[in-house]
Structure formats: C-alpha cells, structure tokens
N, C-alpha and C positions, 0 to 999 in steps of 0.2 A: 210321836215326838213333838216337842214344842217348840213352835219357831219365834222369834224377836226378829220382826222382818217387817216393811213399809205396804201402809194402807192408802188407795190410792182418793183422792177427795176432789173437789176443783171441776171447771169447764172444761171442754175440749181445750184441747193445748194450753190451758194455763194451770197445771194440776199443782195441786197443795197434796202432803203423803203426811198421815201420821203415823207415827213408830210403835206398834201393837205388838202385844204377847198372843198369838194363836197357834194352834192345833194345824201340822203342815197339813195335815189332811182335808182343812177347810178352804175357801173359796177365800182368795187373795183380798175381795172387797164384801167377803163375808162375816159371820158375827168375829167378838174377838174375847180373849180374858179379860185383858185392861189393857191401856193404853199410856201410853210411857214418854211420848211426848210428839212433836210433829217436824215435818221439813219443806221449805218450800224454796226449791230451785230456783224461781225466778226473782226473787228479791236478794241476789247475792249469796245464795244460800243459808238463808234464814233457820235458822234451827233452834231447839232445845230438846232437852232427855232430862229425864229425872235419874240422877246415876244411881240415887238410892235404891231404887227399884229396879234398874235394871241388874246394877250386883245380887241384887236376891234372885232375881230371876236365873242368874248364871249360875248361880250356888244350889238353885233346884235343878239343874243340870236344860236351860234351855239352851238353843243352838242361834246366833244372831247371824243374819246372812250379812254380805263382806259387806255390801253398801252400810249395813248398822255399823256392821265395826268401823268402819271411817269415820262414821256421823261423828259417833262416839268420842272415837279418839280426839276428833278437831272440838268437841265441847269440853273433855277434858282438857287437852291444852285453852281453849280458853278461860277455862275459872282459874288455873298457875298463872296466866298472866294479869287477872284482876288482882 
C-alpha cells in the first residue's frame, strides 16, 4: 500500500517534516516515491503541498495519514482565501 505521510528532517527537537509519497512498508526516514511538499511546526506552522500532485496521488488510490489530511485541508483553505 502506498502511503502520503511526513518525513522526518531537522535537529533534535527542532524537526522540519517533508510530505512524501512512500511504500508503508518502508522506513519512515527511508527512501521515498516523491515528495510533495514539507511542514515545519515551529515557524507557525509553516507549510506547502503541491495539490496537484497530491490529487494524483489519491486517484492512484494512495492512503494519506490524518495529520496530511489536516495539512492539506488548512492549505487548501488557504489559496480560497488569496
């Protein structure tokens, strides 16, 4: 199964995550398909996704774990309010 789920990046305790397509069967900070955009918690929660890519992604039937779907959701509300 294919997951759309956070890769973890950053120093101790100040971690940066980018948003990757991988294989669940892989290693959380192991390789990945591609990478679809990042998040990083301590700047306000800093974010981007590429939506374009991630709708593909979902239409090839991958599964995003709930923290993506939140990401997601608050970046699509943001470009409705630009």
């Amino acid at each position: 199964m294919v997951k759309i789920r956070l890769q973890r990046f950053g120093r101790k305790k100040d971690p940066i995550y980018r948003i990757v397509v991988a294989d669940a069967r892989w290693k959380r900070d192991g390789k990945v398909i591609e990478v679809l955009g990042y998040y990083n918690p301590k700047r306000d929660g800093d974010f981007k996704v590429d939506l374009n890519a991630y709708n593909e992604w979902i239409k090839k039937g991958a599964q995003p774990t709930q923290r993506v779907r939140s990401i997601v959701k608050l970046q699509m509300k943001k470009e409705v309010q630009q």
